[in-house]
N, C-alpha and C positions, 0 to 999 in steps of 0.2 A: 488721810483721805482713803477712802475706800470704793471700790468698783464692783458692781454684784451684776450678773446677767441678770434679768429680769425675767419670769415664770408666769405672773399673772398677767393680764390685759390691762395697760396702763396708756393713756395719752400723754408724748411727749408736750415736755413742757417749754419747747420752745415756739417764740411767737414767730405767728404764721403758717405752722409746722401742724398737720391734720394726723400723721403718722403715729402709732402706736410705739412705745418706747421699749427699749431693749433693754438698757444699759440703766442701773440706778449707782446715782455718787452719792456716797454720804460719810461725814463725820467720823474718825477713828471712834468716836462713842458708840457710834452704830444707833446714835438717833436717828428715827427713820420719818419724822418728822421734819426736817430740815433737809431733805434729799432733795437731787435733782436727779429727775428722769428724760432720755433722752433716748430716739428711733438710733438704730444704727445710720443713717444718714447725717444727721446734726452732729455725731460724735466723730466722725469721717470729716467735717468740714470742719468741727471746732481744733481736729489734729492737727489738720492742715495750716488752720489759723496760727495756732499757736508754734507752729516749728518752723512761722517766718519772724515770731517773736522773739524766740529762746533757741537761736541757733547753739551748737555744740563749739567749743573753740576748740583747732584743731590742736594735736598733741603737737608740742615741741622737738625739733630736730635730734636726734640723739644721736648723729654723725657730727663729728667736731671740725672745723673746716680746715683746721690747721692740716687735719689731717689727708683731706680731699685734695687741698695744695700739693702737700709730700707725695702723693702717688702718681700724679700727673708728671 
């Protein structure tokens, strides 16, 4: 998938949404037909949306506990 700022005057394409679109996604093909276009707003909320989706798992411990014991 691909992420292009947007140059021409496009209406985003989400519903409800009157705002002009900034951001166009489309297809590693770079078919530009099957894109979605969206205002910098919609893209702001859809990040948001999505990073209560696809949290990060946190990195694993790389202190060994054996070890934390031995220094106390």
């Amino acid at each position: 998938m691909q992420v292009q700022k947007l140059n021409v005057k496009t209406k985003c394409e989400m519903p409800m949404c009157k705002n002009n679109a900034a951001y166009q996604f489309c297809a590693d093909n770079g078919d530009k037909r099957n894109s979605l276009n969206l205002c910098e707003d919609c893209v702001k909320e859809l990040y948001g949306q999505i990073g209560k989706l696809l949290t990060p798992k946190s990195p694993k411990n790389m202190l060994n506990k054996k070890s934390l014991k031995e220094r106390v």
